[in-house]
N, C-alpha and C positions, 0 to 999 in steps of 0.2 A: 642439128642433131642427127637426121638419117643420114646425112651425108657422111657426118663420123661412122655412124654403124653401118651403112655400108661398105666403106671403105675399112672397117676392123679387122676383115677377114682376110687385105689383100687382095682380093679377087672379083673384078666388074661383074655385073650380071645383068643381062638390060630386063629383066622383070625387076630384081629393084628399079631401073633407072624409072623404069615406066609407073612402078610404085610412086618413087618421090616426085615423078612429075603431074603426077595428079596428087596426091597431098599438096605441093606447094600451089597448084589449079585451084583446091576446095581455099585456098588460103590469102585468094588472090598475088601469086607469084608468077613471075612468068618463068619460061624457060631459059633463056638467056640470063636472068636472075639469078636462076642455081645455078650456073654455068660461071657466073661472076661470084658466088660464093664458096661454090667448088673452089675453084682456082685461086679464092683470096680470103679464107677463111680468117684471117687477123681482122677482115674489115666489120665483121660482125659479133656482134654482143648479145649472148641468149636470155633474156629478162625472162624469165619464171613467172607465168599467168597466177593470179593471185586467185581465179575463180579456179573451184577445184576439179570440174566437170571438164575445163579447156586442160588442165596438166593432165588429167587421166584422157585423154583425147592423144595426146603428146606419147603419153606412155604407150596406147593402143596401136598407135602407129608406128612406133620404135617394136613392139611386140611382133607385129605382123611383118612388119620390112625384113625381121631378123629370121623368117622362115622361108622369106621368097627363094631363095637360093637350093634351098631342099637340106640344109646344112645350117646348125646351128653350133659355130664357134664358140669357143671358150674367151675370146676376143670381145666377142659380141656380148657375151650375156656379161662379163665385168664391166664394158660398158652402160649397158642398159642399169645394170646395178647402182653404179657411180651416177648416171642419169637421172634414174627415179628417185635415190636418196636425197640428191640435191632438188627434186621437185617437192620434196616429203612424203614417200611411200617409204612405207615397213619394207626393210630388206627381207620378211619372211613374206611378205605377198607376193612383192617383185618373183621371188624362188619361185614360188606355187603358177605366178602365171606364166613365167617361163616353163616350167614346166608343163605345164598342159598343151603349150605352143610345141615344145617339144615332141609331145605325143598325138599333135596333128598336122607333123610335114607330110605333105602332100594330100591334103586331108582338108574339108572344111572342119572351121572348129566351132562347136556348138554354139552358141549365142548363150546360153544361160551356164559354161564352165565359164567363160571369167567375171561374169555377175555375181555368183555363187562366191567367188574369192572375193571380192570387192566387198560384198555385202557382210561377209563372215568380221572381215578388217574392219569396218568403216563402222560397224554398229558398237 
């Protein structure tokens, strides 16, 4: 999946690259691994974690990849949208947390804006 958002925009950026290659690190993947599924994206099947902690983990990282670049596409965030719906997130949270990612390119973003969205949803 960051591979697709990465690639949404058209455009390499090697802070994503360096993003996905520590995500797939925490994930035990290696690099030559995204390098095989860069280049052969048919040979993989995305199973949707059923615990809900690991899909919001999934969405955090699709969120964050999508501001490495300093630029946030309209590519990108239909992706993440179509993304998160199929994990089962509200298309109105997904909005809200792209948006606050929005309002901190270049920018740390606070630890408690997408808590505050999650917890508003989920309760």
């Amino acid at each position: 999946m960051l591979l697709m958002l990465a690639e949404a925009d058209n455009q390499d950026h090697d802070l994503e690259r360096i993003f996905i290659s520590k995500v797939a690190s925490r994930l035990g993947v290696t690099d030559e691994e995204v390098a095989h599924i860069d280049q052969n994206p048919q040979d993989v099947t995305f199973i949707i974690p059923k615990r809900e902690h690991e899909r919001m983990e999934i969405l955090y990282d699709l969120l964050f990849l999508m501001k490495f670049d300093q630029n946030v596409d309209e590519d990108e965030i239909e992706l993440i949208h179509r993304l998160a719906f199929r994990m089962g997130f509200r298309p109105t949270m997904t909005q809200e947390m792209i948006e606050v990612m929005k309002q901190h390119i270049g920018k740390l973003v606070p630890k408690d804006s997408l808590l505050s969205i999650i917890r508003k949803f989920m309760n």
